[in-house]
C-alpha positions in Angstrom: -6.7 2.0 -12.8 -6.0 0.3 -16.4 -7.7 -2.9 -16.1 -6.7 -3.3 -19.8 -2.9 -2.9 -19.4 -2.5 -4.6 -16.0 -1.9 -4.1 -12.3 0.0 -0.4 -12.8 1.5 -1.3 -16.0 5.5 -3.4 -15.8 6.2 -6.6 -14.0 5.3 -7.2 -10.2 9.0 -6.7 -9.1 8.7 -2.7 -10.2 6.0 -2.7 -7.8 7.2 -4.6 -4.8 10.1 -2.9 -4.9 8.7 0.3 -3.6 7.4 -1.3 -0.8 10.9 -2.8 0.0 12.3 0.4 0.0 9.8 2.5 2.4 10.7 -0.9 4.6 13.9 0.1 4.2 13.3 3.8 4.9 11.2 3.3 8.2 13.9 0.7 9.4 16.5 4.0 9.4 14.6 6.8 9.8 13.3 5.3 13.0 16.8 4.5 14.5 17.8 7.8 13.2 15.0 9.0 15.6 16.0 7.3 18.4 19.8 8.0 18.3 19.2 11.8 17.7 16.5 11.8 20.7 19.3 10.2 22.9 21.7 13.0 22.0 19.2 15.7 23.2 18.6 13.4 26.2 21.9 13.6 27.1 22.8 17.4 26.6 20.2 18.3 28.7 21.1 15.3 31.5 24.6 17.4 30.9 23.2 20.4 32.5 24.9 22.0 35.7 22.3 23.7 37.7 24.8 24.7 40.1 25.9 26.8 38.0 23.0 29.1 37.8 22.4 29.5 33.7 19.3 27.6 34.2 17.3 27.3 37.5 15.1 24.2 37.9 12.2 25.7 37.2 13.5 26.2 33.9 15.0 22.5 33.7 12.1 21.1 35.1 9.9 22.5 32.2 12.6 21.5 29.4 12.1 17.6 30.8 8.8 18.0 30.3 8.9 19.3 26.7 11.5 16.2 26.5 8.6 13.9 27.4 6.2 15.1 25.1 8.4 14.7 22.3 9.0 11.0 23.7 5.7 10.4 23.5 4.9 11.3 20.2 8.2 9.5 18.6 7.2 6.5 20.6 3.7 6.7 19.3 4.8 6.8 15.6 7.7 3.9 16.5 4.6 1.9 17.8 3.0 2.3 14.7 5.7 2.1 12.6 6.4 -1.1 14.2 3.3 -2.8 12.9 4.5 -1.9 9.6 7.7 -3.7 9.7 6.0 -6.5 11.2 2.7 -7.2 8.7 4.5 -5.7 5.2 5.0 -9.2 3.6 1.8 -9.6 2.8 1.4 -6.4 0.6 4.5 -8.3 -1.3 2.2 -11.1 -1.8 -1.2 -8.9 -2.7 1.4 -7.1 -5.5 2.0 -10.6 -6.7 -1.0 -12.6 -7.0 -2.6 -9.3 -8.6 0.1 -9.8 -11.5 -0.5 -13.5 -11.1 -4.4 -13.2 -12.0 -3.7 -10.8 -15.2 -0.8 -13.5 -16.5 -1.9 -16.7 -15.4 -5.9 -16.1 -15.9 -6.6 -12.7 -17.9 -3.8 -12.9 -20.4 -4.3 -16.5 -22.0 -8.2 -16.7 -21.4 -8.7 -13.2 -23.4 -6.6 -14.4 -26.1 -9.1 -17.3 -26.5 -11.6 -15.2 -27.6 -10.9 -14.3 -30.9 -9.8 -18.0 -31.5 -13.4 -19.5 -30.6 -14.7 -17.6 -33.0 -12.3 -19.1 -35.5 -13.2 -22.3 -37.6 -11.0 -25.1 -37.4 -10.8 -25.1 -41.0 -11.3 -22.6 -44.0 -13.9 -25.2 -45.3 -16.1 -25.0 -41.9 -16.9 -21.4 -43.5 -19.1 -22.6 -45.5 -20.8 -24.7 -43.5 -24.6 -24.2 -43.8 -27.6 -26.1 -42.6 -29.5 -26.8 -39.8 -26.6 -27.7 -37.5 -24.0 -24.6 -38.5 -27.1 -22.2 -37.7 -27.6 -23.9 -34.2 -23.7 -23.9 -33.8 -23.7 -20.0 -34.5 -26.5 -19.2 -33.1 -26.6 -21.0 -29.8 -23.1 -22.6 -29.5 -20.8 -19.8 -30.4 -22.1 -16.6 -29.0 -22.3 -18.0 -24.9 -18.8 -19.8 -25.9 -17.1 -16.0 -26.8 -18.9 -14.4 -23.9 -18.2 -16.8 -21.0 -14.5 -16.5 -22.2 -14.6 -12.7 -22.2 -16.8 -12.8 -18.8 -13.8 -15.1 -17.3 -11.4 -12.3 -19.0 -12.9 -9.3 -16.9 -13.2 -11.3 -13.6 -9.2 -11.9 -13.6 -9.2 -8.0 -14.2 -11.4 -7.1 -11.9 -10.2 -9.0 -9.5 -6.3 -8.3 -10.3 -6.9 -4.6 -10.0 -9.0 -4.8 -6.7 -5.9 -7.1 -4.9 -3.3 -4.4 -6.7 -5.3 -1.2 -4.9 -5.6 -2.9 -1.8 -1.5 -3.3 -2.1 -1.1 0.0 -3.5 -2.6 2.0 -0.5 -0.7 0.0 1.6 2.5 1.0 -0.5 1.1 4.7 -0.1 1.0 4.3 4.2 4.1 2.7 4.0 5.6 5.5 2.1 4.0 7.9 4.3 4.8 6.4 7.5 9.0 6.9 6.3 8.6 10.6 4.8 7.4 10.9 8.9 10.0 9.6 10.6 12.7 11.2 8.0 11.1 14.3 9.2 11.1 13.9 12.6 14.8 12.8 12.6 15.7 15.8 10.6 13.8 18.2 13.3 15.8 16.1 16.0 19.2 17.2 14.3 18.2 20.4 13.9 17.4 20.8 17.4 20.7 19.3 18.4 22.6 21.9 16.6 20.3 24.5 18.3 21.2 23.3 21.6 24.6 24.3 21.0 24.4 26.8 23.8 22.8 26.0 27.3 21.1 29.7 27.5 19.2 28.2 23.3 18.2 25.1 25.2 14.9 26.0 26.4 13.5 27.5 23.7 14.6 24.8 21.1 13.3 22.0 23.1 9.8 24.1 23.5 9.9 24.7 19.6 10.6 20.9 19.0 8.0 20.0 21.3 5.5 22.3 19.1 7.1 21.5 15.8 6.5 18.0 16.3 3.5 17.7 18.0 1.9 19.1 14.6 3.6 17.4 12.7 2.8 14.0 14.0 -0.6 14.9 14.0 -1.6 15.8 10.3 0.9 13.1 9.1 -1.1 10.7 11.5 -4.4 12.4 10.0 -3.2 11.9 6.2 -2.3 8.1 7.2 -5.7 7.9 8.5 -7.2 8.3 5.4 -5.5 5.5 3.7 -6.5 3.2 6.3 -10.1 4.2 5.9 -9.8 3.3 1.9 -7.8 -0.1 3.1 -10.6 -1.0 5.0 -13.6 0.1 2.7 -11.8 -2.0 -0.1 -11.7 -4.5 2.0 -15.2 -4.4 3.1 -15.8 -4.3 -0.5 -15.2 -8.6 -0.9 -18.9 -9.2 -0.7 -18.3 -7.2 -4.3 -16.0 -10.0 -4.9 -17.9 -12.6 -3.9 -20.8 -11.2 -5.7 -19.3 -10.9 -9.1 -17.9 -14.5 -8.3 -20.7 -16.4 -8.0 -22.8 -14.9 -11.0 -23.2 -17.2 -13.9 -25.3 -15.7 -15.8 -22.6 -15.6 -18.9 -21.8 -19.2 -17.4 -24.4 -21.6 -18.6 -25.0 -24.5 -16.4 -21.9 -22.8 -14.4 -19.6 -24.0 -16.5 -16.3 -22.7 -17.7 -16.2 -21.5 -21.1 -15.3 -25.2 -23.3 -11.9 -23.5 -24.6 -10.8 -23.4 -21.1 -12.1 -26.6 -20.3 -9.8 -27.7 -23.5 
């Protein structure tokens, strides 16, 4: 990640906006999901044993493909579902990552090449006793507090801005799943098109999806596991917030403190 350039380059509202949209995306895909699964629920509910095309043996074990399927859409809607209902805060990580590079980072690097400035074009010539202590022991803590203060609002900016960045990247993930397994639904309703097809495209549905929802659930996984590492990671934070060792006496550079 370019600390140098900012949280993924552009302004915050590029960012959040991708969030918005796998929102968006999970919101449809998921009541696409549903709807579709209702149609197959109800062309096989539509079935006339009587009529001896399928026995119930048969019927029996396309319910129970029906089920698994159930459970595996209801599984991702359950998850999907905590998506919807904790995403506002990614919005806000996105934010105050930007906020630290413009509000901290952008104006307290500029001051570093202006501390080392004089005031004056006479003060270059300043000699003696006092302009040696000034350069020597004044100055040089003065430009590196100000540049130590610099990387912190980087560092910090870009840890907040991974942190929201994975959680774009489940988000993301979480819709490409459900647009998947709304397109297998409609493709198993036009496969059911003929009572004799129903079996066997309920049983491939069942298989198709039941892989399906488990490496997707597998690759989500992983993202988790680098949320929650990065988030183990604020004793980092705090770490790198308490040092003062370029903070003499722990106190802000003096061009900050104006």
């Amino acid at each position: 990640m370019d600390s140098s350039g900012g949280s993924g380059g552009g302004d915050s509202s590029q960012h959040t906006s991708a969030i918005e949209t796998a929102i968006r995306q999970i919101e449809e895909y998921g009541d696409e999901c549903v709807a579709n699964f209702d149609v197959l629920l109800g062309i096989v509910a539509a079935i006339d044993t009587s009529a001896g095309v399928l026995g119930d043996a048969v019927l029996w074990a396309v319910r129970d493909d029906l089920d698994t399927v159930k459970e595996k859409i209801d599984e991702v809607l359950d998850i999907a579902a905590e998506v919807l209902a904790h995403h506002t805060p990614v919005i806000s990580l996105i934010n105050i990552s930007f906020h630290w590079l413009e509000a901290v980072k952008q104006p307290v690097s500029g001051m570093v090449p202006t501390i080392q400035q004089y005031a004056t074009e006479n003060l270059a010539y300043w000699e003696g006793t006092t302009a040696n202590h000034y350069k020597q022991q004044i100055l040089p803590p003065q430009v590196g507090a100000a540049t130590e203060l610099s990387n912190k609002a980087s560092f910090i900016s870009d840890w907040l801005y991974g942190i929201a960045q994975d959680n774009v990247e489940y988000s993301t993930g979480m819709a490409t799943l459900l647009s998947d397994l709304a397109g297998k639904l409609a493709a198993a309703i036009l496969k059911a098109g003929s009572i004799i097809d129903i079996p066997f495209t309920i049983s491939d549905l069942a298989d198709v999806v039941g892989a399906l929802v488990q490496v997707a659930l597998e690759n989500l996984l992983t993202i988790v596991e680098r949320i929650t590492e990065a988030g183990e990671n604020v004793r980092q934070i705090v770490s790198d917030h308490v040092d003062e060792s370029k903070f003499p006496g722990g106190q802000w550079p003096q061009a900050v403190q104006g």
